[in-house]
Every structure is written in structure tokens, then in C-alpha cells.
C-alpha positions as CSV (number, residue, x, y, z in Angstrom):
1,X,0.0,0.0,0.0
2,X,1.4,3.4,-0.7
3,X,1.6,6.1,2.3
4,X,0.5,8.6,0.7
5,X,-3.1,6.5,-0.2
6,X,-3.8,5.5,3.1
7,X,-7.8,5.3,3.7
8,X,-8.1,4.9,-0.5
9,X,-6.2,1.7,0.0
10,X,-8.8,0.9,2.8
11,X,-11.6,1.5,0.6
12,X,-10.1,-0.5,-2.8
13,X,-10.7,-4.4,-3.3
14,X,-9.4,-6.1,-0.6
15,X,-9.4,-9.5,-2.7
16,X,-7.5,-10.9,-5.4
17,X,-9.1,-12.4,-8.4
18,X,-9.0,-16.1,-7.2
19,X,-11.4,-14.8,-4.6
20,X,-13.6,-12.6,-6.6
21,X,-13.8,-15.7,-8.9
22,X,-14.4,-18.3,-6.4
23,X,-17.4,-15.6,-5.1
24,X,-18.9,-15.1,-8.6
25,X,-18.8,-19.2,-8.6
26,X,-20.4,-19.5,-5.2
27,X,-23.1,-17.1,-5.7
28,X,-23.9,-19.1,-9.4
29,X,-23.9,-22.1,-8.3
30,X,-26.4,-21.0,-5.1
31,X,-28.5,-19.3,-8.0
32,X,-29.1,-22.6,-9.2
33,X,-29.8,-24.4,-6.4
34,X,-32.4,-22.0,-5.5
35,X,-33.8,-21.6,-9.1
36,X,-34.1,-25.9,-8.8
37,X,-36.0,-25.9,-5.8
38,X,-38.0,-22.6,-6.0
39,X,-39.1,-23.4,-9.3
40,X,-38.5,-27.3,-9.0
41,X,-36.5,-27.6,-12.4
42,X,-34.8,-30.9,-12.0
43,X,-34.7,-32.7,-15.3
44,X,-35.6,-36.3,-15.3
45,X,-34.1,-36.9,-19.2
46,X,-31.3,-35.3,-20.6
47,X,-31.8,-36.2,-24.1
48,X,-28.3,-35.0,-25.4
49,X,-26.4,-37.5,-23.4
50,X,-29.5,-40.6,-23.5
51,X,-29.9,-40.1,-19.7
52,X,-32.9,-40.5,-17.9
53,X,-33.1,-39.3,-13.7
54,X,-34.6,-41.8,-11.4
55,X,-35.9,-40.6,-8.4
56,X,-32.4,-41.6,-6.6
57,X,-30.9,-40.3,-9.4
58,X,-32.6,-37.0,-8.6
59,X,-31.9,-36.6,-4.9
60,X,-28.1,-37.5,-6.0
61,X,-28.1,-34.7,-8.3
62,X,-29.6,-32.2,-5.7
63,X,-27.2,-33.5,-3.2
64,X,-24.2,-33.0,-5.9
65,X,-25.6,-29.4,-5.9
66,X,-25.1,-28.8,-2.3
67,X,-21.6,-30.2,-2.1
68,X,-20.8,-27.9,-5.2
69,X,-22.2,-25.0,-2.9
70,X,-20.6,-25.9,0.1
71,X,-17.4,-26.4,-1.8
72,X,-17.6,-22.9,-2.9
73,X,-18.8,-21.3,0.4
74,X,-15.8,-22.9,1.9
75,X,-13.5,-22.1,-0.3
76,X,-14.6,-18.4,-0.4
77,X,-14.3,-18.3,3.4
78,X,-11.3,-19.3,3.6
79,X,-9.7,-16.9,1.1
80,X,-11.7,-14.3,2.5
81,X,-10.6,-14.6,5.7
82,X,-7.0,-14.9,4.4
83,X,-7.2,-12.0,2.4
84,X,-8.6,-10.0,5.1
85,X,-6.2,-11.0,7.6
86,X,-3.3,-10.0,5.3
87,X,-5.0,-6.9,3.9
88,X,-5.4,-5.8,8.3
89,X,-1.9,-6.2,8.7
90,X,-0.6,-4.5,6.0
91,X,-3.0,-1.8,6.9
92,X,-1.9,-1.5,10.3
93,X,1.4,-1.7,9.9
94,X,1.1,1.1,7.6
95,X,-1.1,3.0,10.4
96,X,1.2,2.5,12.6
97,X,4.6,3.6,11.0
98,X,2.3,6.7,10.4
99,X,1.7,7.3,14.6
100,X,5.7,6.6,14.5
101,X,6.7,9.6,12.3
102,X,3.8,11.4,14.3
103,X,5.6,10.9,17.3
104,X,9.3,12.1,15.9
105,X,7.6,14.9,14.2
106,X,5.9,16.1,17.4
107,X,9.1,15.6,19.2
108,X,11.2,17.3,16.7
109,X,8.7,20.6,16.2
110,X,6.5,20.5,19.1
111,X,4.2,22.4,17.2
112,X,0.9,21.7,19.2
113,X,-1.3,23.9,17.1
114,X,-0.7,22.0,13.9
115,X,-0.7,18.5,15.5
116,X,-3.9,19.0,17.0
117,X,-4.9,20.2,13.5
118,X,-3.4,17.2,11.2
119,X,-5.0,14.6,14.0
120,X,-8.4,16.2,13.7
121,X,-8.6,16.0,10.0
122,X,-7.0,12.1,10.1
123,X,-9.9,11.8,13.1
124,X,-12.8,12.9,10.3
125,X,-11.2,10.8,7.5
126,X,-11.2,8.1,9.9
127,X,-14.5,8.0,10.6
128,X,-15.4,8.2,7.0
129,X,-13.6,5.8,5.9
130,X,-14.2,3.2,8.4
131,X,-17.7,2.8,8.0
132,X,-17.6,2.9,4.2
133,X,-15.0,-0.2,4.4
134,X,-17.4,-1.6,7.0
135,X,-20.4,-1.4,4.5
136,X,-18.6,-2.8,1.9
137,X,-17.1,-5.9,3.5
138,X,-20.4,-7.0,4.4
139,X,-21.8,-6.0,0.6
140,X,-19.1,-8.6,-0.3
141,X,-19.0,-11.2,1.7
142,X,-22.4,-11.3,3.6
143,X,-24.4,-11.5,0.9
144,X,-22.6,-14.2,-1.2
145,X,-22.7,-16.0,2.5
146,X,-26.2,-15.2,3.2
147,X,-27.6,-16.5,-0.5
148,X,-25.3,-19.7,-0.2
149,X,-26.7,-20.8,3.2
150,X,-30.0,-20.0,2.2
151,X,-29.3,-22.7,-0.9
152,X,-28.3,-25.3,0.9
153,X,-30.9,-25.2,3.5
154,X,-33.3,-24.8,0.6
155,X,-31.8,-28.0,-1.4
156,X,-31.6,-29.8,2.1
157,X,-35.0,-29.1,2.8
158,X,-36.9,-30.0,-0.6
159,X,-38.0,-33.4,-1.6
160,X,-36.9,-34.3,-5.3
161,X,-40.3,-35.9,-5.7
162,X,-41.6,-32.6,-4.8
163,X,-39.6,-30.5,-7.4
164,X,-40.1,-33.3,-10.5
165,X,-42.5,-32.5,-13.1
166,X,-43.1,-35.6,-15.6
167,X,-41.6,-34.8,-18.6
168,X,-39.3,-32.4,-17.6
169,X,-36.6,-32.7,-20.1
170,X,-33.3,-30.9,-21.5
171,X,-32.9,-30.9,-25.1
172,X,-29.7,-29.6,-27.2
173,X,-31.1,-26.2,-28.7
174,X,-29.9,-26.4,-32.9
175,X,-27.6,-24.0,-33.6
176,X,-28.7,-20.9,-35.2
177,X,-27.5,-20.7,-38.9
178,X,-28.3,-24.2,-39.7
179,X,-30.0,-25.2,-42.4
180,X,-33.5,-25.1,-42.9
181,X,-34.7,-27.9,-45.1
């Protein structure tokens, strides 16, 4: 982080792009789980491939769901939390190098008037900043954590027989610009 950027290095991404990625993966793959059992689209043929979903075959394939979620979820968390933890220390270290050449600059000037000026203006960035990075942690990760849970506990709770309609099929689509006759 540079010194001179302190609280707009607090407000940038704290994650890399493995975790931004494993998020985006997390919250599609909770999509889905929640689209299957809210709107109870669980196919019982896939034509493409000549497979046809018994009822085990269902509850497998709902099960396979929530371990894809829950390998996700995990795996965000744990970046998360690894990322965060690295991002806090650099940010603190950075903080407090900054108290440090407060404390040789107040010693060197004593210069009250101005000190008591500079820490009332880092005071009011503080408190804007702080909230804003607040706001946005929880934006990023409660969300993605809160939709995930409510997947699995969603999948966990349905009955396949429940979500199966009859001839509930998926078909290869023909690609457009074939030929008509």
C-alpha cells in the first residue's frame, strides 16, 4: 500500500481475483440451487447425453448441488478470511509507521497547534472511511454467505419428488445458422 493513499487503499478491493472468482462461482452455483427448488426444475431426461433421472438419481443430483455449494462457500471463506487478515496487517502496519513519524515529528517541532490540527482532520477521514470499508465488507461477503446458506438449507429441505415434473426434459437447442430444409 502506498503512504500517501492510506484510507483509499482501505476503501479499494481487498481480494484478489482467485477470490472474486471463487465468489462469482459461489453465488452461481447457489442461483441454481435456489432456481431448482423454488421453481422445482430438475430434469428427469437429458436427451443430449440418453440419460434419464430416477428418483435416486434425482436426490443424487440435488445432493451434488449442495456439495458444489458448500465447496464454494468454503473455499470463499477461507480466502476471505486470508485476504482480510493479510490486507489488516498490512493496513496496520502502515497506520502505525504513520503514529511513529507522528511521534518524531511532534518531538522534533512540538508544534501543538498543527498536530492538534493534522490529528483532527486524520480523526474525520477516519470516521469516513471506516464505515464505508465496514459497509462494503459486508456488501461482499455477507451477501454471497447469506444466499449460499439459504441454498443449501433450501436444497436440504426440498423433496426431489416434490420439485419433478413428468416430462421435464433438456434438449440440445440447434444451432442458429443451420440449415432449414
Amino acid at each position: 500500500m502506498a503512504e500517501d493513499n492510506l484510507f483509499q487503499n482501505r476503501l479499494r478491493e481487498p481480494f484478489t481475483e482467485v477470490t472474486r472468482r471463487t465468489r462469482r462461482n459461489f453465488l452461481a452455483a447457489s442461483v441454481v440451487g435456489i432456481v431448482i427448488v423454488k421453481v422445482g426444475l430438475i430434469p428427469t431426461k437429458i436427451s443430449a447425453f440418453g440419460i434419464d433421472f430416477t428418483q435416486s438419481n434425482q436426490n443424487a443430483l440435488l445432493n451434488l448441488i449442495t456439495l458444489v455449494i458448500s465447496y464454494f462457500g468454503i473455499a470463499f471463506f477461507v480466502y476471505m478470511l486470508s485476504e482480510l487478515t493479510a490486507w489488516q496487517i498490512a493496513f496496520r502496519s502502515q497506520e502505525l509507521k504513520r503514529i511513529q513519524d507522528k511521534e518524531k515529528l511532534k518531538i522534533e517541532h512540538e508544534d501543538h497547534d498543527r498536530m492538534h490540527w493534522f490529528m483532527s482532520r486524520y480523526r474525520l477521514t477516519t470516521n469516513i472511511a471506516n464505515p464505508m470499508f465496514i459497509l462494503r465488507i459486508l456488501f461482499e461477503v455477507g451477501v454471497p454467505l447469506t444466499v449460499g446458506i439459504y441454498a443449501v438449507v433450501a436444497i436440504l429441505s426440498a423433496d426431489a419428488s416434490m420439485l419433478v415434473e413428468p416430462n421435464t426434459t433438456i434438449q440440445p437447442t440447434p444451432k442458429s445458422g443451420a440449415a432449414d430444409g
